[in-house]
Every structure is written in structure tokens, then in C-alpha cells.
N, C-alpha and C positions, 0 to 999 in steps of 0.2 A: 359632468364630472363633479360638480359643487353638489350634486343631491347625494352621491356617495361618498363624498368627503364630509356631508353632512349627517349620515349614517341614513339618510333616509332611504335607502334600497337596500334590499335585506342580501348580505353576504351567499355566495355561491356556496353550497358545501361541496367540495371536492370530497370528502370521505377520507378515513385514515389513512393514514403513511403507506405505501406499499412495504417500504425497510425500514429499521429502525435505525435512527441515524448511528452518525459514529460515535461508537462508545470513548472516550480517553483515558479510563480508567484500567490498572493489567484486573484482569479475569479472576487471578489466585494472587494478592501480592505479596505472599509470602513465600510462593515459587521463583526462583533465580531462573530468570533466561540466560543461556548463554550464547553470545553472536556466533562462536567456529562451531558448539554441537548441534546445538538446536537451529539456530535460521541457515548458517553457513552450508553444512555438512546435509541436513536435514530436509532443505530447499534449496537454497538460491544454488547448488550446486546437481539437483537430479538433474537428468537428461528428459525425463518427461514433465518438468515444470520449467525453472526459469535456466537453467544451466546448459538447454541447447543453444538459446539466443543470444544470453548476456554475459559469457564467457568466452574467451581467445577459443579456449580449446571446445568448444561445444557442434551439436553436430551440422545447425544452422544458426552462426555466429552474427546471422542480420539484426537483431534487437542491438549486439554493442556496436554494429555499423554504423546503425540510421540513428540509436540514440546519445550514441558515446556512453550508457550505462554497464557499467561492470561488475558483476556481482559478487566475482572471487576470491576478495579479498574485502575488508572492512576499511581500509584504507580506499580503495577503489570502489568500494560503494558511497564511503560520504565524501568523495569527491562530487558524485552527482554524475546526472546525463547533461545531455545539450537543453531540454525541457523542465526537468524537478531542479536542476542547480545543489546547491545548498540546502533548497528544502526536498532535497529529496529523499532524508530523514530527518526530521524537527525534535531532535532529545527533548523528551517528555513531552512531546504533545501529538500522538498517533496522528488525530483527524486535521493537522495541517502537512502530517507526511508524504510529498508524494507518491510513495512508497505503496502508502496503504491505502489511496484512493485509487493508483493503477489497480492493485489488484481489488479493491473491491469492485458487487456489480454495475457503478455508475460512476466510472472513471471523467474526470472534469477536461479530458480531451482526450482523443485518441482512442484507441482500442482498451477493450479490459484486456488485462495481463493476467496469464501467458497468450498471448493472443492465438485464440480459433482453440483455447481449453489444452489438457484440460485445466480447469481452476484451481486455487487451493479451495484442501477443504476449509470450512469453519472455525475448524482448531489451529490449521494450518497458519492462519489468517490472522486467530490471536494470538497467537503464540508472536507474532513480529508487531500484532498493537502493545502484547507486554513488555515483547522488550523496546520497544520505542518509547511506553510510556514510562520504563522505569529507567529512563535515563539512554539510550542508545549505545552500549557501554560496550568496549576491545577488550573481551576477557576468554 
């Protein structure tokens, strides 16, 4: 342990990133997200992304069972689940949301979300790191 604490054994290279970490920066910051058209209406409420799980009325409402996370209302999402709490969106800071680490591909416990897919896409994905990052705003 002291010869590589002393730099004498030459470091492993693991090779590049697989992903590139998380960005906190919005995408366009001149584009207005808005939480009820774009994340609300947009996502958190299709029936084939997160709106079967984490809604009362969805068609397999186990996500808001096991997690107590509720997607439906913005009120009811920063309340938080049993898991993310309060950080389970961090106004202005995407890469400590839990939010945006479920759904990315290397969720820091549990399944990635929507769990068993399908995923969001890309845009899908920024479109809820811009508006976290520019504030997590009820408009």
C-alpha cells in the first residue's frame, strides 16, 4: 500500500467513461420548461412511461405502493417517495435529483426507471435535467 501511495506502481488504466457523467447545465437555456406541458402531461403522466406506476389512477399503480412517489401533480412529486425524500428533485441541481438518477442508466439503488423500459428517450431525459436545472419551477 505505501509503494502506491508513493506513486511507485504505475496506475491501472481502466479506459474512458462508458457515459458521460451528468450534465447540470439545461441543454437550450433560453428554452422555458414547463412542469404541467412538458414533464407533467408529456411524461410523468403516459401510461407507457412513468404514469402506469406512479399514479393513483395508472394501470399498475405499484411504483406509488412500494415507493410512495406520485407523479401527478407537482405538489405530489416534491413531496418525494419513501427513497429520494426531498431530494427527489434538488431545484437547480439535476445530478443530485433523484429524479434524474432513477431514470438514468446507473440508478444509485434500485432499478432504472420506468423499470423493465421502456426508458426515456434522451430528450425525454433533458427536458426534466432543464427544468430541474433551471430552477424546478409550478408553472
Amino acid at each position: 500500500m505505501v509503494a502506491v501511495l508513493a506513486g511507485c506502481v504505475e496506475p491501472v488504466d481502466v479506459g474512458p467513461p462508458l457515459r458521460p457523467a451528468c450534465a447540470a447545465a439545461p441543454a437550450d437555456p433560453d428554452h422555458v420548461v414547463r412542469f404541467q406541458t412538458d414533464i407533467r402531461d408529456a411524461i410523468f403522466l403516459r401510461e407507457d412511461l412513468c404514469g402506469r406506476c406512479h399514479t393513483a389512477t395508472g394501470a399498475t399503480p405499484i411504483g406509488l405502493a412500494v415507493s410512495g412517489l406520485e407523479l401527478s401533480s407537482y405538489a405530489r412529486l416534491r413531496a418525494g417517495g419513501a427513497l429520494g425524500g426531498m431530494n427527489t428533485v434538488v431545484p437547480g441541481d439535476p445530478c443530485a435529483s433523484v429524479l434524474v438518477q432513477k431514470l438514468g442508466p446507473a440508478p444509485p439503488f434500485g432499478g432504472r426507471m420506468p423499470l423493465d423500459g421502456p426508458y426515456l428517450k434522451p430528450a425525454e431525459l433533458q427536458t426534466i435535467v432543464d427544468w430541474i436545472a433551471a430552477g424546478a419551477l409550478d408553472d
